[in-house]
N, C-alpha and C positions, 0 to 999 in steps of 0.2 A: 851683160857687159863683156866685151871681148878685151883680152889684153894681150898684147904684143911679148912674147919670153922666148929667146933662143931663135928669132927669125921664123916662129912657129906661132898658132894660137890658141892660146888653152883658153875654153870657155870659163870664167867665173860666174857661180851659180850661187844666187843671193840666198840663201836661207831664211824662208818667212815664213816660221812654223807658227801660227796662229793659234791659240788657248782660249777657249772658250771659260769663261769664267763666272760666275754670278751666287746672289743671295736671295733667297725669297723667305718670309716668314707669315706666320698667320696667326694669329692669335687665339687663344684657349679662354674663352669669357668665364667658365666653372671650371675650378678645380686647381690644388695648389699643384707647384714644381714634381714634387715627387708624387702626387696621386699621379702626374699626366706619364713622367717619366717610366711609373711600373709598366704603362701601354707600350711606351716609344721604346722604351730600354730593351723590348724583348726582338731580338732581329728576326724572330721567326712568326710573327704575329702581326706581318703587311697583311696579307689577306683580311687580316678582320678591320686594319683600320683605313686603307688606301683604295678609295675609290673604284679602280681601273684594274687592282690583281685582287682573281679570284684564286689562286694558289700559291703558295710560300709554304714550301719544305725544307728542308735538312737532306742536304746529298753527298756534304764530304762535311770531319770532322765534330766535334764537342759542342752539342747547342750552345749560345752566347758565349764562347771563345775566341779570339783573336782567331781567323785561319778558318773557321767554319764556314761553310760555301753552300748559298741558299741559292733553289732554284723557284724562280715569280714567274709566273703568266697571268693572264689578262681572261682567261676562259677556262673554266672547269675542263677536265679531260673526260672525251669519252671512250667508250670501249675498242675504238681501235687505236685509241694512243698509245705507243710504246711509254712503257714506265713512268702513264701519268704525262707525258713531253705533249702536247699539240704542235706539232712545226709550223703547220699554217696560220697559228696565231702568232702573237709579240711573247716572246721570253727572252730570260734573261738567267744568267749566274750571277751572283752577286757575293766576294769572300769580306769577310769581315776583317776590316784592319788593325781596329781598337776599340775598346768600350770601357767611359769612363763615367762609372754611377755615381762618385764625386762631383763630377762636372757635368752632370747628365749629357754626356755626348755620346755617340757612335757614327765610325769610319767606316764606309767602306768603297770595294772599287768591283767596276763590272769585269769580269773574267771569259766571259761568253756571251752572244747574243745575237737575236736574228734582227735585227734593228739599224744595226752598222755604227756602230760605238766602236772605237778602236783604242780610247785612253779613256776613264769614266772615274773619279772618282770626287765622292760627296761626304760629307760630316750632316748628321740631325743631331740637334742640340735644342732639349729644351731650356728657353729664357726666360729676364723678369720674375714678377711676381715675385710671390713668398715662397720660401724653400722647404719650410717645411709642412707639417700635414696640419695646419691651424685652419685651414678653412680659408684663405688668401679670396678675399672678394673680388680683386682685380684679375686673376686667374693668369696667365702668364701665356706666354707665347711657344710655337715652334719656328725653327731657321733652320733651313737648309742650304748649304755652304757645297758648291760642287767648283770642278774644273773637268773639264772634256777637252779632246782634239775636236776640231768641226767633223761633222757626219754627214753624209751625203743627203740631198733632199732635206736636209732639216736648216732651220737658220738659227742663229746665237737666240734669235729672240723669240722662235716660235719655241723652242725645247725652256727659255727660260718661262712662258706662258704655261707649256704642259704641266711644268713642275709646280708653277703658282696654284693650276687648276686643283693637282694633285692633294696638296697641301692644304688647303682649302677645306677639300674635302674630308682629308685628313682631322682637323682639328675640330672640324663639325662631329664626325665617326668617336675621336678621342671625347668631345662632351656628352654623347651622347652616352657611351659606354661608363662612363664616371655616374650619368647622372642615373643609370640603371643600377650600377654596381654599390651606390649610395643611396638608393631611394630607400625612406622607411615608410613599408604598409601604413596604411590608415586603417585603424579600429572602427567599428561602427558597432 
């Protein structure tokens, strides 16, 4: 829109900063709130339950503290990777914002990545079900809570798909490790 000031014309330029927003959740059939939360609660322990990353380490800061700064990929590194980095695959930093084993929640936002994320941040939160460690038959859920800027080549709803996939898998990875970490031998 052009406006007319001083015989002169100063463009007005509309601001329409677009947020990309969304929730996705999946559901946990075995295992109460806090058996699933020891899994989710640990920020350094995607690699064992998230599908799509095969590394999650500790590169700046206090494991599970506010401020600690995880770096994910997608592929094992191999021997010519610098410090563990593959550049040619998907990675990411990720600093933890908060973590509340009360509420079974944690924050956090991306810091770095070769993916083209420029504002990233998300809350997992396990829900439902029973809280505590009674053996909850109905088993309880995870939700993933995020807000992004848009990102190039991606669309609000394919990134909201990756994360439903992710999650998915997730909570299949979280039953399965419960029902290992609680299986009792059988005697013969």
């Amino acid at each position: 829109m052009m406006e007319k000031k001083d015989g002169g014309e100063v463009e007005k330029q509309k601001e329409n900063k677009e947020t990309w927003q969304g929730c996705v959740t999946a559901k946990v059939r075995r295992g109460t709130r806090n058996q699933v939360w020891s899994l989710i609660g640990d920020f350094l322990n995607l690699d064992k339950l998230h599908p799509m990353i095969s590394i999650c380490k500790l590169v700046e800061g206090v494991p599970g503290q506010p401020g600690c700064v995880r770096y994910c990929s997608d592929v094992p590194p191999t021997d010519d990777d610098v410090a563990g980095e593959a550049p040619s695959n998907l990675w990411v930093k990720e600093r933890l914002l908060s973590i509340d084993p009360i509420g079974q929640s944690l924050s956090y936002e991306i810091t770095e990545n070769n993916m083209g994320f420029t504002r990233y941040m998300a809350t997992l939160k396990v829900v439902g079900g029973g809280g505590g460690d009674d053996g909850d038959e109905d088993g309880c859920s995870l939700e993933w809570r995020f807000e992004a800027d848009p990102v190039v080549g991606f669309s609000e709803e394919g990134l909201v798909s990756i994360l439903q996939n992710g999650l998915n898998g997730m909570a299949a990875k979280v039953e399965d490790a419960l029902h290992a970490r609680f299986i009792i031998p059988c005697e013969f």
